[in-house]
C-alpha positions as CSV (number, residue, x, y, z in Angstrom):
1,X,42.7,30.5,-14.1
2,X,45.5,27.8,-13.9
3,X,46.9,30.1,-11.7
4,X,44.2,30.4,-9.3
5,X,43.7,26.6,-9.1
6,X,47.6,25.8,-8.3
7,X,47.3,28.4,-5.6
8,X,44.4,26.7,-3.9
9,X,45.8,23.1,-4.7
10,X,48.7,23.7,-2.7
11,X,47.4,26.0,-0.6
12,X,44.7,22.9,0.3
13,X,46.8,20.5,0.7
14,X,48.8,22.5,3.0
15,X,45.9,23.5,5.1
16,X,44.6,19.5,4.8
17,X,48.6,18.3,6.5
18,X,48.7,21.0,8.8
19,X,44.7,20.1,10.2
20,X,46.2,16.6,10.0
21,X,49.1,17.1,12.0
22,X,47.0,19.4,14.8
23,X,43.9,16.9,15.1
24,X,46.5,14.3,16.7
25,X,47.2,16.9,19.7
26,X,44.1,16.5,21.2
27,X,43.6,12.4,21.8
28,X,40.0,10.9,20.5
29,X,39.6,8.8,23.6
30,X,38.8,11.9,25.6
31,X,35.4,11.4,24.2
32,X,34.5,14.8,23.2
33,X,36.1,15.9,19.6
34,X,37.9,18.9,20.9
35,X,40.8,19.3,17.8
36,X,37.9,19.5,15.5
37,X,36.3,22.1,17.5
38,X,39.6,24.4,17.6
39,X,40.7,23.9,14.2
40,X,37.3,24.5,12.6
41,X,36.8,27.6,15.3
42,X,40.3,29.2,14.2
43,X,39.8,28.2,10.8
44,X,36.6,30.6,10.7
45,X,38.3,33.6,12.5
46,X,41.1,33.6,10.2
47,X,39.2,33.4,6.9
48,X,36.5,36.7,8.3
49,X,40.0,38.2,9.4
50,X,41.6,37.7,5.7
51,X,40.2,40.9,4.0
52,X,41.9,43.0,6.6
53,X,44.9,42.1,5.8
54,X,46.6,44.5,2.9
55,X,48.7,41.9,1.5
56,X,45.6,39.7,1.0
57,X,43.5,42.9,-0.2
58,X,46.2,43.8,-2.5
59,X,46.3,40.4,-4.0
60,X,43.8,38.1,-5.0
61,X,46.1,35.3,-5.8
62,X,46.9,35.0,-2.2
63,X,43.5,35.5,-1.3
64,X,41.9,32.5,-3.0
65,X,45.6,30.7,-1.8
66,X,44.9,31.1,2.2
67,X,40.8,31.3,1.8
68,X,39.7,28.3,-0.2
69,X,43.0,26.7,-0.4
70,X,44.7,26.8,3.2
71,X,41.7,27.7,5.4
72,X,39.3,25.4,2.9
73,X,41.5,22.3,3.4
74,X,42.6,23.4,7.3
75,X,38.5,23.8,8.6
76,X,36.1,20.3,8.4
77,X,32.4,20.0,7.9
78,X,32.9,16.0,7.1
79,X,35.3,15.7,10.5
80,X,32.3,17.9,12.1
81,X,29.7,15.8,10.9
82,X,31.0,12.4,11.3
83,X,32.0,12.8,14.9
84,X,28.7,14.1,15.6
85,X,27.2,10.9,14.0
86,X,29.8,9.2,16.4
87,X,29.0,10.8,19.3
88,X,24.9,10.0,18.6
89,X,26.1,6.1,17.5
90,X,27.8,5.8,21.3
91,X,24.6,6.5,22.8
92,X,25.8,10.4,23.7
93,X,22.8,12.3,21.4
94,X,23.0,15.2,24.2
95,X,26.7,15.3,23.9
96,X,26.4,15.3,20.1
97,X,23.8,18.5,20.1
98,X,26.1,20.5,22.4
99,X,28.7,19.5,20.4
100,X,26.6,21.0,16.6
101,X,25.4,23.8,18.3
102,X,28.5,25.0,20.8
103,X,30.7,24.0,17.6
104,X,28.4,26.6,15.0
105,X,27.9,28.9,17.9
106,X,31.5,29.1,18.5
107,X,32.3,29.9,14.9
108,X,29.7,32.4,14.8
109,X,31.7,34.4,17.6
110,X,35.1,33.9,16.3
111,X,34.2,35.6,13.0
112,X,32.1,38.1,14.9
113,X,35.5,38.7,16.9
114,X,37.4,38.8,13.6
115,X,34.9,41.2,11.6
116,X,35.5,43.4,15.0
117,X,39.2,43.1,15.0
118,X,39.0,43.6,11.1
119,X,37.4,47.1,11.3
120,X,39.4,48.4,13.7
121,X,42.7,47.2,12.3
122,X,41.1,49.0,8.4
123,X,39.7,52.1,10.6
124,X,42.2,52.9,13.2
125,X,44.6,55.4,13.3
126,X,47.8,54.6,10.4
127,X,45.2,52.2,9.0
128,X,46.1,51.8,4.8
129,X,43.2,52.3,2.4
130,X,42.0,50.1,0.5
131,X,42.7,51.2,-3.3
C-alpha cells in the first residue's frame, strides 16, 4: 500500500507541474479557456489508452503511477468548473455552455478514439496477450 500511494504522490505532483507549466501556453485573456480544454481532452485519451499499453498491463504499480497519479493531477474538473463559473460571471453564459458541453463532448471522443486505437494496438497482427 505505501507503495501504491508514493507512486501516485509523485506521479500527481508530476502531472499537477507539468498541467501547470502547459496552462501558461495558451494566454487567459483570449477569453475562451482553451489550455484547460487540451489538457483535460489529452488527459482523458491517455488514461482510456493506458490499458493497452503492456508495460502498464504488466504492472500495476505503474498503472495507479500514470492513471490516478500523473493523468489524475495532469486533467482538472476544479480548472473546468471555475472557468465556466467565470465565463457565466462575465456575462458569457452561452460561451460558458459551449464551453461544458464541447469540453465533455470532446472527452467523450478522445477516449472513444483511444478505446479504438486500444483494440487495435491488443488485436492487430504481433499484438502481445495479455497474461
Amino acid at each position: 500500500m505505501r507503495r501504491e500511494l508514493l507512486a501516485v504522490a509523485v506521479g500527481g505532483a508530476a502531472g499537477a507541474l507539468a498541467r501547470w507549466s502547459l496552462s501558461g501556453l495558451a494566454p487567459e485573456d483570449q477569453g475562451f479557456p482553451w489550455a484547460t480544454l487540451a489538457i483535460n481532452v489529452a488527459g482523458c485519451f491517455a488514461l482510456a489508452l493506458l490499458p493497452a499499453l503492456p508495460a502498464v498491463r504488466d504492472r500495476a504499480l505503474l498503472l495507479v503511477a500514470l492513471g490516478p497519479g500523473l493523468l489524475g493531477g495532469f486533467t482538472t474538473l476544479s480548472a473546468y468548473a471555475e472557468e465556466a463559473r467565470a465565463l457565466v460571471a462575465d456575462g458569457h453564459p452561452g460561451l460558458a455552455a459551449a464551453y461544458v458541453v464541447g469540453t465533455l463532448g470532446a472527452c467523450l471522443l478522445a477516449v472513444s478514439l483511444a478505446v479504438s486505437l486500444a483494440a487495435a494496438f491488443t488485436s492487430g497482427p504481433g499484438a502481445r496477450r495479455s497474461r
